[in-house]
N, C-alpha and C positions, 0 to 999 in steps of 0.2 A: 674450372670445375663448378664453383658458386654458378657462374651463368649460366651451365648445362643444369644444374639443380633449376633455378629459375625458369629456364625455359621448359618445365617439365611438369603439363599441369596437374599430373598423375603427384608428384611432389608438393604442388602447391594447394591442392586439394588435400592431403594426408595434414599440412600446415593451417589450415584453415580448420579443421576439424580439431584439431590442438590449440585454435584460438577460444573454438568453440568452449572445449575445458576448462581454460582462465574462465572465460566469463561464467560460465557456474558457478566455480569456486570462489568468485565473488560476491555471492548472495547467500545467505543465511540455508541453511548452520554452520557451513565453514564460513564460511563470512571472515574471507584471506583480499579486505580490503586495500590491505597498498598492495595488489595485482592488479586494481583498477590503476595506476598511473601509469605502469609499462605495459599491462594486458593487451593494447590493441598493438603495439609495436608490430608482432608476427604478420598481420593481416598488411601493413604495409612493405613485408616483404615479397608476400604472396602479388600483389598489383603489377601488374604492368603498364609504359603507358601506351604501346602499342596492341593491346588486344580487350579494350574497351568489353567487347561481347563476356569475354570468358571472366573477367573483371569483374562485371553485374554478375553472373550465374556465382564466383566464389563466393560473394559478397550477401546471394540472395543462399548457400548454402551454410555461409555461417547464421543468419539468422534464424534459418530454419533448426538444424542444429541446437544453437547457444537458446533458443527457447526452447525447444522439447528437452534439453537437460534441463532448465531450471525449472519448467510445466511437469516431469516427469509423473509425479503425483497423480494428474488427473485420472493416467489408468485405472489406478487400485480405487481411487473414488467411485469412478462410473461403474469399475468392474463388478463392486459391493453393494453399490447400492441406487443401481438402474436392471433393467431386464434385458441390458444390453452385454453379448457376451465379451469377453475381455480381447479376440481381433478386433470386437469394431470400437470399442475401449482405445486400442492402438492406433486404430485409422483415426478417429477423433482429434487424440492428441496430434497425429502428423498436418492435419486440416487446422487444427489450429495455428500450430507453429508455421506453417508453409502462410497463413493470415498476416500474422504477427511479426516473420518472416521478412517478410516480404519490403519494406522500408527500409531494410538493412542491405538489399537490391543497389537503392538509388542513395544507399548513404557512400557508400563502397566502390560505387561506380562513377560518384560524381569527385572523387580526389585526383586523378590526372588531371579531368576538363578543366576541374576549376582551379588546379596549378598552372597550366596551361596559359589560362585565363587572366588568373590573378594574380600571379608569381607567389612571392613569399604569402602575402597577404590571404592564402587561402588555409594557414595552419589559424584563421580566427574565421574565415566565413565559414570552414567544414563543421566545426562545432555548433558556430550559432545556426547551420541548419539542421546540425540532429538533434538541435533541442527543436525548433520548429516541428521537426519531424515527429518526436517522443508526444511531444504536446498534442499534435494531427492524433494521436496514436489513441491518447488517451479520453480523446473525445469522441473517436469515432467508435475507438471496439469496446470501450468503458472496462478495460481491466490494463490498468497502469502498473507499469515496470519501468521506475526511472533510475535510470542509472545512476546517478548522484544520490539517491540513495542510499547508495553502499556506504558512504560514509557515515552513517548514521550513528557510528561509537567512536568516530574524532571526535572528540569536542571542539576542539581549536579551529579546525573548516566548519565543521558544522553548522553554528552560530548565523553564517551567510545564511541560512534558508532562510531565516529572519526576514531577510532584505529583500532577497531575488525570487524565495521557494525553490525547491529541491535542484530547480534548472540553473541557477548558477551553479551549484556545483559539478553538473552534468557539463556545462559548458569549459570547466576548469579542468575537467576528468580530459576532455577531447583535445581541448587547446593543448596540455601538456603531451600528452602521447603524439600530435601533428608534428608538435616540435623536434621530436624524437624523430617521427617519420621524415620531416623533409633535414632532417643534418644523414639520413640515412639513403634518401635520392641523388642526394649532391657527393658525397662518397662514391658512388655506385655511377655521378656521370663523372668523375674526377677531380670534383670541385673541394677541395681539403678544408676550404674555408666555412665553417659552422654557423648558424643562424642567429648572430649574435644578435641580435633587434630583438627578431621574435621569440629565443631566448630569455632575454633582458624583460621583456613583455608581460614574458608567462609569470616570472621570477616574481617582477613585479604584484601581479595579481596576487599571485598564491603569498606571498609576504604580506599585502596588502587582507587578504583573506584572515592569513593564521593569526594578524594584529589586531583585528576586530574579533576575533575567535576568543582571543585571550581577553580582551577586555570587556565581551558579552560577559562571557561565562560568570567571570567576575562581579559582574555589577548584578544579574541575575544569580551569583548563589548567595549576595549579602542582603539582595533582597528575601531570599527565601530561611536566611536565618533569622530573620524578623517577624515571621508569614505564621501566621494561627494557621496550629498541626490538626488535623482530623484524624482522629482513631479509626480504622476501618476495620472492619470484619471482612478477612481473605477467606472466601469458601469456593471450593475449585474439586470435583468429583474427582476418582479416577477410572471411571468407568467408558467402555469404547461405545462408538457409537453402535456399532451391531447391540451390544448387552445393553444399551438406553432404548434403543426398537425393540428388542424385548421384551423391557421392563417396563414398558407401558410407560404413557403420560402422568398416570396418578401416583404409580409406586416410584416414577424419579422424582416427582415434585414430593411425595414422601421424606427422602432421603434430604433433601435442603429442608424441610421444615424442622424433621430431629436435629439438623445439623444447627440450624438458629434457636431452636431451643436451648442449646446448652450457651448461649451464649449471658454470662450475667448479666443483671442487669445495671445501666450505667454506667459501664465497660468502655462503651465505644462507640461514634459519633455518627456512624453510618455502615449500614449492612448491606451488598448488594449480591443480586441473584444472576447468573448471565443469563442469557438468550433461550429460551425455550426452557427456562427451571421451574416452571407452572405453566400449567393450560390455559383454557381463555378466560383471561378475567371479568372480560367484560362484554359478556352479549345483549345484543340491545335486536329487537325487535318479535316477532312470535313464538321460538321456538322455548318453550319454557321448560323442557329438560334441561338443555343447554346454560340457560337463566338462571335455574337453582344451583347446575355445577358451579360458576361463575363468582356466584353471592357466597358460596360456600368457601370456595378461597380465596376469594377476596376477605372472607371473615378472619377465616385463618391465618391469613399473613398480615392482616391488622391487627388480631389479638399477640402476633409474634412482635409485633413491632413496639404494641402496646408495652408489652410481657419487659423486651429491653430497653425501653426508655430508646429506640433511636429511630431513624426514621430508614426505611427498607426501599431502595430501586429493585425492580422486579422484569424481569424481561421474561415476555408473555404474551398474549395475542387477542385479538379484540376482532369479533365475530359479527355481524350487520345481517338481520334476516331480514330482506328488504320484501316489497310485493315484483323488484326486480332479480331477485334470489339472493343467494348467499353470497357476503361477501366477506373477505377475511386479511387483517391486517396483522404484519409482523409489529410488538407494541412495545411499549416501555411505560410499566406505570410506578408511582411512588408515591409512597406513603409515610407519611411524615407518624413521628414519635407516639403520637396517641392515635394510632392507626386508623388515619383517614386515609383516602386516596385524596391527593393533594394536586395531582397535574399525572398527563397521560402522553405519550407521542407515538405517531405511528410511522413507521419506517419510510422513508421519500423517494429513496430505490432499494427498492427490491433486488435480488440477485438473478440475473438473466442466467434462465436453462439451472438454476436452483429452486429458487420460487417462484418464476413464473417462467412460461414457456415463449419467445417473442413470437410475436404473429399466430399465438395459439389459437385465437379466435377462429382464425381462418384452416387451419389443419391441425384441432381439435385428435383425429383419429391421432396423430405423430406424437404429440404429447401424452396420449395412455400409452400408446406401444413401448415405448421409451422407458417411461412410470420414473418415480421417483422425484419427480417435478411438481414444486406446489404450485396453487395459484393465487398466489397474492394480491391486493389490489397495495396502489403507493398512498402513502399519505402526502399533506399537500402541505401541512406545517411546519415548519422550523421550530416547534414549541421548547420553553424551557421549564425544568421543574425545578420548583423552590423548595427545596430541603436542604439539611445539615449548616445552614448558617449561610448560604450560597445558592448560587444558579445554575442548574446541570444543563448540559449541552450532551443529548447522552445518542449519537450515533450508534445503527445497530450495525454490526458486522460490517459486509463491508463497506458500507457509508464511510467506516474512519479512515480509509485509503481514498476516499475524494477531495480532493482540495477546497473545492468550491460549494458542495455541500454543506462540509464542516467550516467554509466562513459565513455559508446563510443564518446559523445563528447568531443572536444579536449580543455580543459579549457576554460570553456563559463565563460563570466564576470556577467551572471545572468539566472538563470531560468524560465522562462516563460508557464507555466504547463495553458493552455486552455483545460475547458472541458464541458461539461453537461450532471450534473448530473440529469436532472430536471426525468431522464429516470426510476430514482428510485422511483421519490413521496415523500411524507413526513414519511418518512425511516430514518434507522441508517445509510443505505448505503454512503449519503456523507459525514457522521462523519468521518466513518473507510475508504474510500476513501481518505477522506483528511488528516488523520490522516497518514494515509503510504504514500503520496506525498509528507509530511512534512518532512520526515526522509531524504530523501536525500539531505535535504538542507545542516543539520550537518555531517551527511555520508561524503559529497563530501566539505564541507566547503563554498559553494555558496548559494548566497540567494534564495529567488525564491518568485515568481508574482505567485499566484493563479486565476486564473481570470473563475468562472464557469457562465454559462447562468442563473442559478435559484439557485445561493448557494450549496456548501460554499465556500464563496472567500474569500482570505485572504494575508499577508505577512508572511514570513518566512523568521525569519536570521539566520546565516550560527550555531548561539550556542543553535538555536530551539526555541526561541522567535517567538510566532507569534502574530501580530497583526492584527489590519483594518480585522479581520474578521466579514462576516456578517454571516446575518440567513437564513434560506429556505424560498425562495419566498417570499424575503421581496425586494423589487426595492433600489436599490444603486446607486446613482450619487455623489460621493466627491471625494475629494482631497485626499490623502495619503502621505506618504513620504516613500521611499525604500533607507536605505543607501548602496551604494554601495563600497564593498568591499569582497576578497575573502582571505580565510585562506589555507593553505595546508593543507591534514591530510593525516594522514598511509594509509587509507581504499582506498582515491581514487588512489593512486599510485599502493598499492598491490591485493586490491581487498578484495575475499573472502578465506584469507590464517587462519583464524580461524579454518574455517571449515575445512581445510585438517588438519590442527593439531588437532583437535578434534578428527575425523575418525583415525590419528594414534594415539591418545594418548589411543581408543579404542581397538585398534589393540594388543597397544604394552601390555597391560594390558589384555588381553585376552590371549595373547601368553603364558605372565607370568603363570597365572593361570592353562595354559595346560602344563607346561613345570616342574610347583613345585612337587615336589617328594609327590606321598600319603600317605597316614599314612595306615601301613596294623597292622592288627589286630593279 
């Protein structure tokens, strides 16, 4: 019966679409992280290793799938607030996912050949290629979903990103589940005897993991009981992004100015504003309406800053009337206590198909039809700004899900991640937003200030503690404390050297396998 179930791809399709569900439910806001260790189990039910073809097709429909559940969001974004109606809202998301999709093809497809191939030894090459894989993924379509990720509220694994970045743990997530899968083949060809090596292997690792997990953590939170606290001012609207289009640019940046007034004075060590909580602060070239708007709240939030004795980050935008036209930067400026503007930074990427449209230059008409698409130009600095006793490192949106990015800056004393989400609604989207902003806190060893316009704001220290988070579209005005202090780790000095040894340890095992003498008959 089991092998008429199996041979029945009608069956193993319905199975594959029930993997799809695990992996949702492993990303934020269920975020039902230990399903990432047995999650992938089903899909190695679903394989064969005689039908290769149908093999890749389940493999490319769990991908497609398991991202349109977790991308689901996009609809009601594009549907609100583009000119596009909500079928082609639908078609979008499946264009994307079928994208995105799509490496989940040859992840799924390549576990017979390379059992096949490499016997046991394929429950560590499968892994170390879908990290190769994740990594390809993340450079080429620039919107990263890595799996190891999901642990991101262990402490005791987590601490590895330190070392490896998010990809050991992705590789830890696969190696254990392979284990699963081939004690699950050998069963199934009669083989009783379980995969003790590779077993014993994983065991090892992940012991080896939770032992440096426990004694990160440790040595990281005695440092942060030592670590000069900063007072922060939490202000977090609850207003939706429809009622902030609305409400115009002046009357929201209104509402943050009464809101830092009432702040006393003395209070608190640093006030920050998120992403788009003031207009453009700073235009530079002929347009002198523009000029005076500009000077005008610039003044204003330097008399606020003055008024509290502290120094204000402000996330805002910085305008360029060239004699080559307009151009216009996503910005971050800050203002130190006696309300100067003291350092400025302009966004390095921009949001592809949010703030600018790719290849718009060239089909200009596609990007009006579309609308709701800025156009941004990138800035070119990794700059940092010197306030509150320290060095902000202040990534806008989604800059703080780039790994490499957020190590271009030159050892900031804190992170400062301004953004608004409000653009997604009441979505997963700022979960898993926030969820991969978080990781670089531990990645790079630095804390980091979440500060979004409608949620989710939060603290993050450097061993992945987060606190002072709030909810979607609930109004925030308190106090918080952010200890300050920074840790060294492997990742931010080397990077992403996982992943090349991954791609060779793929290599050098593949070579093996073409090089071993055949058995001739």
């Amino acid at each position: 019966m089991v092998g008429t179930l199996r041979d029945s791809l009608a069956v193993r399709a319905v199975v594959t679409l029930a993997a799809c569900l695990l992996m949702s439910l492993e990303a934020p806001p269920t975020n039902l992280h230990w399903i990432q260790w047995v999650g992938l189990v089903p899909m190695f039910w679903v394989l064969r290793p005689d039908t290769p073809r149908s093999n890749r097709w389940l493999g490319y429909l769990y991908g497609v799938f398991g991202v349109a559940a977790i991308f689901r969001w996009l609809i009601d974004t594009i549907d609100l607030f583009s000119n596009l109606p909500f079928i082609l809202a639908f078609a979008i998301l499946l264009l994307f996912a079928s994208v995105f999709g799509a490496p989940y093809a040859l992840l799924w497809g390549s576990v017979h050949p390379m059992r096949r191939r490499l016997g046991t030894w394929w429950v560590v090459a499968w892994p170390a290629l879908w990290v190769v894989l994740e990594y390809l993924c993340m450079k080429i379509f620039l919107f990263p979903y890595n799996h190891g990720v999901g642990q991101y509220q262990v402490p005791v694994v987590w601490q590895v990103v330190g070392i490896t970045g998010v990809w050991g743990l992705t590789f830890l997530i696969f190696f254990g589940n392979a284990v699963l899968g081939e004690w699950f083949y050998r069963r199934v060809e009669g083989d009783a005897e379980p995969p003790g090596i590779a077993a014993a292997a994983f065991g090892a690792c992940l012991l080896a993991t939770v032992s440096y997990g426990v004694y990160r953590f440790e040595a990281v939170e005695q440092g942060l009981r030592e670590a000069r606290v900063v007072r922060l001012a939490q202000l977090q609207s609850g207003v939706t992004m429809i009622e902030r289009l609305e409400m115009g640019s002046q009357r929201g940046a209104a509402e943050w100015i009464e809101w830092t007034k009432g702040i006393p004075r003395d209070t608190v060590d640093l006030i920050v504003w998120p992403e788009g909580a003031a207009p453009y602060l700073n235009v530079r070239g002929r347009n002198e309406t523009e000029k005076r708007r500009g000077n005008r709240y610039r003044n204003i939030i330097g008399k606020l800053a003055k008024d509290a004795h502290a120094p204000i980050v402000v996330g805002a935008g910085t305008v360029l009337d060239t004699d080559d036209g307009i151009e216009v930067f996503n910005s971050v400026y800050a203002f130190d206590e006696s309300g100067e503007v003291v350092g400025s930074y302009d966004k390095m990427v921009p949001l592809p198909f949010g703030e600018y449209f790719p290849f718009g230059e060239y089909v200009p008409w596609l990007a009006n039809a579309i609308g709701g698409i800025g156009d941004f130009r990138a800035g070119t600095e990794p700059t940092l700004l010197a306030v509150a006793g320290t060095t902000i490192a202040a990534p806008i949106c989604y800059e703080a899900i780039l790994p490499d990015t957020c190590r271009s800056f030159d050892d900031p004393g804190l992170f400062v991640n301004v953004t608004n989400d409000a653009w997604f609604g009441d979505s997963a989207a700022p979960w898993q937003h926030g969820m991969l902003a978080a990781s670089r806190t531990t990645e790079l060893g630095v804390p980091m200030i979440r500060s979004t316009y409608s949620g989710i704001s939060f603290v993050a220290e450097p061993h992945g503690v987060i606190h002072a988070e709030t909810e979607l579209f609930v109004p925030a005005r308190r106090l918080v404390e952010v200890r300050l202090a920074t840790f060294p780790t492997f990742y931010a000095r080397f990077g992403d050297w996982f992943v090349g040894l991954c791609f060779l340890f793929v290599l050098a095992l593949e070579a093996r396998a073409r090089l071993a003498p055949r058995e001739t008959s």
